[in-house]
N, C-alpha and C positions, 0 to 999 in steps of 0.2 A: 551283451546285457539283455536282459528279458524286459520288455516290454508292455508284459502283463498287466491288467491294474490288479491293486492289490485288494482293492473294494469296489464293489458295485456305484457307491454315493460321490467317488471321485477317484478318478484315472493315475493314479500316483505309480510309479513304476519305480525298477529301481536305477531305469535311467534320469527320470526326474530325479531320485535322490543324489545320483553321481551332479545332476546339475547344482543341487544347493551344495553340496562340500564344495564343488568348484566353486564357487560363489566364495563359500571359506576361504579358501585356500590362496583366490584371488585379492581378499582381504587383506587376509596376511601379510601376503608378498605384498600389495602395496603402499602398506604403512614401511614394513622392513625396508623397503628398497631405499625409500626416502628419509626413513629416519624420524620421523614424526607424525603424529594422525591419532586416530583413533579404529582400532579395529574390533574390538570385543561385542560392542554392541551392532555391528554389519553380521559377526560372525554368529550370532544369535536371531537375528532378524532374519537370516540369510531364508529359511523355509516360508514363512510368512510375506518376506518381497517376491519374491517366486511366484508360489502363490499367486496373489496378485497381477504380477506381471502378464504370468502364463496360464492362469486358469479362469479369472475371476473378471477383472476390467476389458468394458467396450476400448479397444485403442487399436490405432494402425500408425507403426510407425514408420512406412514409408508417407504419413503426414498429419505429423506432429498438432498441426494446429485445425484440425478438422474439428467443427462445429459439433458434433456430434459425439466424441469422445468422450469419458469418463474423464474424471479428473483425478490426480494422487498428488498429495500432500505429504511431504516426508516435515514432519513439524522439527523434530530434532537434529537440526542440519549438519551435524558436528559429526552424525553416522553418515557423511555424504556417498561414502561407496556404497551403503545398501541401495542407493538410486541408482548412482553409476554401474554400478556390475549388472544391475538390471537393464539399465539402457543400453551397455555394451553385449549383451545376451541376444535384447529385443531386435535389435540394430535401428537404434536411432543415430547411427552416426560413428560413437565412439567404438575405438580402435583398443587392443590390448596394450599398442604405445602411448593411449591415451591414461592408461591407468599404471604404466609402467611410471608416466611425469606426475601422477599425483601431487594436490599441492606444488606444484614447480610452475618458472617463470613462462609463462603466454601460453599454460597447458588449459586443456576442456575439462580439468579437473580440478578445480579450486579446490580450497579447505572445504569452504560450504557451499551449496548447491548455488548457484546466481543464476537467475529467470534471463533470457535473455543472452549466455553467455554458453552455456550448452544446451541443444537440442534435447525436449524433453525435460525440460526441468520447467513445472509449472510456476513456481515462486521461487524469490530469493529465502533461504531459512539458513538460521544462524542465533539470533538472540530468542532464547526460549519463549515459548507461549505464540509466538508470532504465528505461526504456521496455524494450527489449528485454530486462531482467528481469521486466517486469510480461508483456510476450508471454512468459516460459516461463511464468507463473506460470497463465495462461490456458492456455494447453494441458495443463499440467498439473490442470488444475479441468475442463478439457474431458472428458478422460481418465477423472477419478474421477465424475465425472455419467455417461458412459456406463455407467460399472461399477454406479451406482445404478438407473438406468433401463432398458438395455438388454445387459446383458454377452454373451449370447449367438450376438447379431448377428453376422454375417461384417463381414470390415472394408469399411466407404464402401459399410455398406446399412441404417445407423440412422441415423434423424432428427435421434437426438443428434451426429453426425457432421459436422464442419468443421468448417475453415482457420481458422487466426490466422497474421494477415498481419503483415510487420512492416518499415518502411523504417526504417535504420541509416544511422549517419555516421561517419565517421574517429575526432568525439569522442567518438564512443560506444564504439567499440572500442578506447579508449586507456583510457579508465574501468576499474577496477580492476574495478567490478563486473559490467561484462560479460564479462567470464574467468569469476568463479565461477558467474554463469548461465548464459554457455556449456556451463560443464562440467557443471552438472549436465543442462543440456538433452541435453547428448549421453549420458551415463552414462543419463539415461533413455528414452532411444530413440524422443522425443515428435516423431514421425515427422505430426503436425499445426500444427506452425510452418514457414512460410515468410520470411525475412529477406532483405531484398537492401540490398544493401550500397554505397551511394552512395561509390564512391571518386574523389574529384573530386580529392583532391590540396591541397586549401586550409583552411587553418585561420586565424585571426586574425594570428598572426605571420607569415605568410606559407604559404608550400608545406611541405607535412608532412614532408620532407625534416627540416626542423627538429629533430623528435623522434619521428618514425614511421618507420619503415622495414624490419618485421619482413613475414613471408610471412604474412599475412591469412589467407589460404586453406589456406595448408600449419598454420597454430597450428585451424584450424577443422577442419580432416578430422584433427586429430588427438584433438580433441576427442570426434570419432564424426559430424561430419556432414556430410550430402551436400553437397557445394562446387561450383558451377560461376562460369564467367566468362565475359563477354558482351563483345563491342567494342564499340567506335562504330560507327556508320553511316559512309558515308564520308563524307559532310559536316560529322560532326562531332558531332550530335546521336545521339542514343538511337536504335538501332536495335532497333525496338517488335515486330520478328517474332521478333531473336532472343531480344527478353526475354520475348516470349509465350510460345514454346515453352519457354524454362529454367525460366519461374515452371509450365508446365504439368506439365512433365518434376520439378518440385519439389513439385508436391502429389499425384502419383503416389508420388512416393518416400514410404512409410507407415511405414518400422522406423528411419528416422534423421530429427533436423532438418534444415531444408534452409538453404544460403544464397547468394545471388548474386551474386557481384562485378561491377559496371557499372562502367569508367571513365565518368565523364562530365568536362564543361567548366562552370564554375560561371556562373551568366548567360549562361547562352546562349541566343540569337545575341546579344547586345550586343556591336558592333564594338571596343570600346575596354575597356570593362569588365570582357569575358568574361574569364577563369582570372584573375582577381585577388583577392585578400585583401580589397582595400575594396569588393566587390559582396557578400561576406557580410552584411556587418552596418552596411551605409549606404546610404542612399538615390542612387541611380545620378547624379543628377542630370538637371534638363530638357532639356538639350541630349542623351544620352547614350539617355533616355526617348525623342525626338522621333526618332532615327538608328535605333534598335533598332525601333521600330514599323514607319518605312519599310524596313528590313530585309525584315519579317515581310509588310510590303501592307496595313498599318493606317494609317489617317489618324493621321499626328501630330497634330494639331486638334482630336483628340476624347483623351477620359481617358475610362476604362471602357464602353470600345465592346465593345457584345456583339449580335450580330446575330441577330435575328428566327429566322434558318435557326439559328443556332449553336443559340441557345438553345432550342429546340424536337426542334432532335436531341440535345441531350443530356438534357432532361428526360423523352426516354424512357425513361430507366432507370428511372422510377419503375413504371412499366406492368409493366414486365422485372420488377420487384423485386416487386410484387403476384404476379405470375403462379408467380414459386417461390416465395413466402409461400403461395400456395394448394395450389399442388405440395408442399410440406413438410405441409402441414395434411391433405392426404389422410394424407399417409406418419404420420403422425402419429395419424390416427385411426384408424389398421386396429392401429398401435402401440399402441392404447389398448386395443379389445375384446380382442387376444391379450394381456393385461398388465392386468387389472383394478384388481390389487393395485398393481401400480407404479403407474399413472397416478392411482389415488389419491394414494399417496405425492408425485406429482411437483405435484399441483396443491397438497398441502398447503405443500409446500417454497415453490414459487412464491409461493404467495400471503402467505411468511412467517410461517406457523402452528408454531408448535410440538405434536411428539405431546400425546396424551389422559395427563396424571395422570403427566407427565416430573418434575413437581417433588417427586413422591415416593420418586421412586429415589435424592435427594440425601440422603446419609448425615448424622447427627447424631451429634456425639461427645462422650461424656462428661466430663461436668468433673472438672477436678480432674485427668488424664491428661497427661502431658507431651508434645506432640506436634509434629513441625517441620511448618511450614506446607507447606513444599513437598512431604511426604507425605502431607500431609492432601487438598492440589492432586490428588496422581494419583487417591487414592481417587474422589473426586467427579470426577474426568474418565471414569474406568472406568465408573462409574455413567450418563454422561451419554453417554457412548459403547452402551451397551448400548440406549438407546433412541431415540437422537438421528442415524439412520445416516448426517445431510447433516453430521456433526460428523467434520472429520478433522485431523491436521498432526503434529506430531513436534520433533525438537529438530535443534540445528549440531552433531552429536555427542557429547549431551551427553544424552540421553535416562538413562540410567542415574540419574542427579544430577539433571536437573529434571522425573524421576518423571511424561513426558509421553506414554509407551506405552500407549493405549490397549486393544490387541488384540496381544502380542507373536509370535501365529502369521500374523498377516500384514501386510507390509511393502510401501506401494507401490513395488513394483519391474518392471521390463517384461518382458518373456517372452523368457527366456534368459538371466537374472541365476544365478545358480549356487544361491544361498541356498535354502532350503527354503524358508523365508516368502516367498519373492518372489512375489505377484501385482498383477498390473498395475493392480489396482483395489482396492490394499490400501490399509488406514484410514491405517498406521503411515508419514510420510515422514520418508526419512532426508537432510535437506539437506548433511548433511555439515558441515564447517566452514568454513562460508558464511555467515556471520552478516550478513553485508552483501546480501546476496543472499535471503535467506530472507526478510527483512525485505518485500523490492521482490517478490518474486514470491508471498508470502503476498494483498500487494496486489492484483496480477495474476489469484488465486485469485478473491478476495470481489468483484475488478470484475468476474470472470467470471459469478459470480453462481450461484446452486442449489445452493453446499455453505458451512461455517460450518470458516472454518480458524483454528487456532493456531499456536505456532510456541515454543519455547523454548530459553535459554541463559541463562547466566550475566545477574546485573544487568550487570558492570562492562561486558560487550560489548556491552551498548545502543549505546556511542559507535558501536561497528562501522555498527547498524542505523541511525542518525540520521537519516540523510535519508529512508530508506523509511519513519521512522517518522513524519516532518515531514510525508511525501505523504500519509501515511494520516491524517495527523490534518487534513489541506488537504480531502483529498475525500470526508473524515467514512467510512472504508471500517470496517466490523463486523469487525478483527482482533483477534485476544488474545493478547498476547504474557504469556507463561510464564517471568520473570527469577526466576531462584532466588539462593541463596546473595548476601542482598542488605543484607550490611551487614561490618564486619571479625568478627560473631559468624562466618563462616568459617572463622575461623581460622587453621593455621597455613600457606597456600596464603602469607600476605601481602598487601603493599601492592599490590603489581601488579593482586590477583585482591580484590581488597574498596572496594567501591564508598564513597565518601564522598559526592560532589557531585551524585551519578549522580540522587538521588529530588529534589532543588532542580532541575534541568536538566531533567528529565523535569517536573518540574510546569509547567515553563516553556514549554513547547507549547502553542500555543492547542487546544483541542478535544483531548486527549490524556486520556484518563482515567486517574490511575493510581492502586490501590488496593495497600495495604498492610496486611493483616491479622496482628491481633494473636494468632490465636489457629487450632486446624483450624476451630471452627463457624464463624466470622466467614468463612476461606477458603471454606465452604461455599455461605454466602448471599452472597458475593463471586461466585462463581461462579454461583448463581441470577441476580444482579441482571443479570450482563454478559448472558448467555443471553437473558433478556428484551430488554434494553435494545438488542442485534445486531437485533431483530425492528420495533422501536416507535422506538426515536433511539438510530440507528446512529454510530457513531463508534468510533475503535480503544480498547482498555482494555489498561492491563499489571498485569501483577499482579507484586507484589514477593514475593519468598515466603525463608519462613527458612530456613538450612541445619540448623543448630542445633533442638532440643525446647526448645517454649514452653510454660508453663502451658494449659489448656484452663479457660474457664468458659462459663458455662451461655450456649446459643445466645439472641441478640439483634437483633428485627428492624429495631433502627435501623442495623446496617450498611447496610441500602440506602440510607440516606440520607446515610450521607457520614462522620456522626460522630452520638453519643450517650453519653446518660449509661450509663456501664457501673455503675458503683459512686454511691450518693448521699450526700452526706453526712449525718453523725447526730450528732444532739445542736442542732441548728439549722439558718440558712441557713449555707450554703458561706463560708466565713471565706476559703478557696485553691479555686483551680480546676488540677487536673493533667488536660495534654493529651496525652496519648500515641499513637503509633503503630507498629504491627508489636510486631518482639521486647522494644522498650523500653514495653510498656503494663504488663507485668510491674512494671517499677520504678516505674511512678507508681501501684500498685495496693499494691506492701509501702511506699510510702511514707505512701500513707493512713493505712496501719496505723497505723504511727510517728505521725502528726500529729493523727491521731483518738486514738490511746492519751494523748498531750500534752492535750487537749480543745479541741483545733482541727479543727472540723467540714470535711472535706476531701472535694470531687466529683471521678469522674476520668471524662473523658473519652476514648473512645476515639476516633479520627478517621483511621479508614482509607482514606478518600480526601474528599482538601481539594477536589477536582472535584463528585463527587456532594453536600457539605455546603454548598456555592457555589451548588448547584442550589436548596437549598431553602428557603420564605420567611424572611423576615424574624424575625417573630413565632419561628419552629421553631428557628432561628439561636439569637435572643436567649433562646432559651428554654433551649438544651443551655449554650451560652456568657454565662453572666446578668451585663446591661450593668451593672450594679452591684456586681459582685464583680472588681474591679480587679486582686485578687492573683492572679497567672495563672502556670504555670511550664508550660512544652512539653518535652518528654523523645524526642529522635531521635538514632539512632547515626549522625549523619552531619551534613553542613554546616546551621546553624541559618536559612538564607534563608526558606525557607517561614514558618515562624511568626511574625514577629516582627510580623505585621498581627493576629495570636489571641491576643498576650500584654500587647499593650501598653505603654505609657511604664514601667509600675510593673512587669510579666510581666518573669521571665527565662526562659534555654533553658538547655538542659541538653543542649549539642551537640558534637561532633568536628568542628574547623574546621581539621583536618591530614590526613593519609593517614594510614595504620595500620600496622599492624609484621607479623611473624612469628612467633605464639606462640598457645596454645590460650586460645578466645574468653572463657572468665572472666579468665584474665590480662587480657587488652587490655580487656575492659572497667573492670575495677578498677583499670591503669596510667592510663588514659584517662578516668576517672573520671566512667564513665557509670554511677554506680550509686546506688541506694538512698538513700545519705547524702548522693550529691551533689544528690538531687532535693528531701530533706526540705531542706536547706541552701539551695536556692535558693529552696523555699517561703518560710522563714524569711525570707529578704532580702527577696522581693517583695511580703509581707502587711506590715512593716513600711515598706518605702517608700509602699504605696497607705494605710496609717496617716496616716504623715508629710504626704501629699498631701492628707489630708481634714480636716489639723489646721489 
């Protein structure tokens, strides 16, 4: 095959083109073999992953996770083999038996891409919009690493500099939440994101005609970013010069995002299949597979024919990829001797260290003091901010009330924001009221990797954040979400704004930690424990925090562990076991009172997160919870789900199993009879029924 370019502007040969039909063709065969998938849009994309792959992104994949690398974004996860055949090309690992198991049990080739599960896949993508949230979310972690490492640089001459790549779909731009990370991508002028924008026209029901029909491009440049559009070739396929120069002409573009419209034809060349709805998401069939090959000058006779020449010109890229991994490590070293101080700093961050003697800046607060947690939250974030400079994030508007300002003289904003606080490399982000958005590009931050983000709003808008938070608790990502105001002690905001089901639904996540302290010190070593635990076993953590002033008592290092004995009982063994959490450990604490003044020895329990007490053995379990003390009552202002596995046949709860009202928080507590005498009261019933059960 000739080797010629075919243009001066980009090296395309038409060994390159034998490599995208292989790419097809690879497609094909891998939906066919298995029997289910989706090929049509791999087998359209196939020029444009290429592209990318082999022409256009900083990457070396003999190592994957180099600091230095571009990043690529497949937002539409459901085309996972456009990644895969790319990565199987590039050699990051996967095998032709890798993609012969597509979709099949314990293969490197899921349905959808999973971060973490094959080499080379920078995010998990799968529920639409997600992806190109988590691309801002990268550029924006891009952004704030330069600002830690190298802020002085001229722009595209620091190490820390590049591209996040990102290929979009029709369902991705229908997603609600790509509107609010567009918007904020563009309000922050994160002029290192590239998008293009696969407009094929086909969705499941058919042609988008159905329920798309809005200017793409004109709702993007209004948003602030750089837009361009690309034709066909005239045969119908992807014309690879003109998307060379748009994607070049898009990572030139440095003050805006960029994105690029491609018509394309979904399964293309397939003579019968091409632009149809059932080449999404079915298998073409063998007849359809054997026409399309001969199309292309592939033996229909052979599945997963990859050729000696193909495969050997495209495995150059790894050579390629070494040779700017060596080129970056110079740029890199000379970046070290002018920068002593920072490159210390960057190797501690990398290697996951925390500063020297950080755990002493964390305030202690005296008991006896009435304090709302989620004040207590800002104090120790200020403190953790002062020494922790990879520690950044902000609230959906709501910074004022979930007390999440770190440093309120600077505010990451980009140059040319009017604000005084506005610098480009400020601690403080304002996501605005994007709570759904915040969520997926908080993700986007922590896959980017070298900074430690948060993120904060209301409990009840969790629901907003669900699925970013589903993702992060999927690809174990080190976020901390900052939910305040997280029970009806809110008050008189109402039902709308006070969370009942929200701390049962959040515990419901596999991998999601969420901790709910009773007290400021408990929030304190809450906030130690996540800190660590982002470093050693990573996984997202929320903290529920109160709007309301809670009693304060004396700080307790069994918060790390989940749950302890706060109070022990006196005058014997525990007769009642009170299990409380957050603002309601208060009431199982005057109820002691009450049940110890009666001479019924009463233990209470704190149990600020059922995740980290889950964690710990048996023996330590059985020890806080003692398997011989039957009589158990659990005390939470919200739906009773969580406890009724910690209280038992003979345990009651002391819960809110309705929505809340309009009125100041002692009222609705006392109407709702989350109080005092309803907890001594349910002790009463369950020390007599575990009587009754031992009689």
């Amino acid at each position: 095959m000739s080797t010629k370019p075919t243009t001066t502007d980009l090296e395309w040969t038409e060994l390159d083109q034998r490599a995208v039909d292989t790419a097809r063709v690879l497609a094909m065969d891998s939906v066919q073999k298995v029997g289910n998938g989706h090929p049509g849009t791999a087998m359209s994309l196939a020029p444009a992953a290429y592209l990318l792959f082999q022409k256009m992104m900083r990457h070396d994949p003999s190592d994957a996770d180099w600091t230095g690398r571009d990043r690529f974004v497949l937002s539409p996860g459901h085309t996972s083999l456009t990644l895969y055949i790319q990565l199987f090309m590039a050699g990051y690992g996967l095998e032709l038996s890798d993609l012969k198991s597509f979709r099949t049990w314990d293969s490197k080739t899921p349905g959808h891409p999973e971060h973490g599960h094959t080499r080379g896949v920078e995010t998990t993508t799968g529920p639409l919009g997600q992806g190109i949230a988590n691309a801002v979310g990268m550029a924006m972690a891009a952004r704030y690493e330069r600002g830690l490492f190298d802020p002085e640089a001229p722009e595209g001459t620091s190490p820390f500099d590049h591209t996040i790549w990102a290929i979009v779909s029709d369902g991705d731009l229908e997603e609600g939440i790509s509107a609010e990370a567009s918007s904020l991508a563009g309000h922050q002028k994160l002029g290192n994101i590239v998008a293009l924008y696969d407009d094929n026209h086909i969705s499941i029901e058919g042609d988008t005609e159905t329920a798309f029909s809005e200017d793409v491009l004109g709702r993007y440049e209004a948003y602030g970013w750089h837009v361009q559009r690309i034709e066909q070739a005239a045969n119908g396929d992807f014309d690879v010069h003109a998307l060379h120069a748009a994607l070049k002409a898009a990572q030139e573009e440095t003050e805006r995002p960029s994105i690029i419209a491609a018509r394309t034809i979904i399964a293309w060349p397939a003579p019968n299949a091409q632009n149809t709805e059932a080449s999404h998401g079915s298998a073409l069939g063998a007849e359809e597979v054997a026409a399309t090959k001969r199309v292309m000058g592939f033996d229909p006779e052979q599945d997963f024919q990859v050729e000696d020449e193909v495969f050997s010109h495209v495995r150059k890229v790894v050579d390629r990829g070494r040779e700017a991994h060596a080129t970056w490590d110079k740029r890199i070293q000379e970046w070290r001797e002018a920068n002593p101080e920072r490159a210390a700093e960057f190797d501690r961050i990398v290697a996951g260290e925390l500063p020297d003697g950080w755990e002493k800046t964390l305030p202690v607060f005296p008991a006896g003091k009435d304090v709302a947690t989620r004040k207590a939250s800002g104090e120790v974030l200020k403190a953790l901010g002062g020494v922790i400079p990879e520690l950044w994030g902000g609230s959906a508007d709501l910074a004022g009330s979930n007390n999440t300002t770190i440093d309120p003289s600077s505010s990451f904003l980009p140059k040319g924001n009017p604000l005084p606080e506005a610098d480009p490399y400020g601690r403080t982000i304002h996501f605005g009221i994007r709570e759904h958005a915040m969520g997926s590009t908080m993700n986007g931050i922590a896959l980017h990797g070298n900074t430690r983000v948060y993120g904060g709003t209301f409990l009840v808008f969790s629901d907003y954040m669900r699925p970013a938070v589903r993702l992060a608790a999927l690809m174990k990502l080190p976020v901390t979400y900052v939910w305040t105001h997280d029970s009806i002690g809110l008050g008189e905001d109402g039902p709308t704004h006070q969370p009942v089901e929200h701390m049962a639904a959040l515990r419901a996540i596999p991998g999601l930690n969420m901790v709910r302290p009773a007290d400021a010190n408990e929030t304190a070593i809450a906030w130690r424990e996540i800190t660590k635990r982002h470093t050693v076993k990573p996984a997202p953590h929320g903290l529920a925090l109160t709007r309301q002033n809670v009693p304060t008592y004396e700080a307790n290092e069994g918060v790390a562990k989940g749950g302890y004995v706060l109070f022990e009982a006196e005058g014997g063994r525990p007769q009642v076991i009170l299990i409380g959490t957050g603002s309601e450990v208060q009431l199982a604490v005057e109820a002691r009172e009450q049940l110890q003044a009666e001479g019924i020895p009463t233990r209470v329990v704190s149990m600020p997160s059922v995740e980290w007490f889950e964690e710990q053995d048996q023996a330590y379990r059985d020890g806080v919870l003692l398997p011989d003390v039957k009589a158990r009552v659990a005390v939470e202002a919200g739906i009773g789900l969580t406890w009724h596995r910690y209280v038992g046949e003979a345990g009651r709860i002391v819960s809110l199993e309705h929505f809340g009202a309009s009125a100041d928080y002692k009222v609705l507590y006392r109407e709702f009879g989350l109080t005092t005498e309803a907890v001594v009261a349910a002790a009463r019933e369950s020390i007599e029924h575990a009587d009754a059960n031992r009689r």
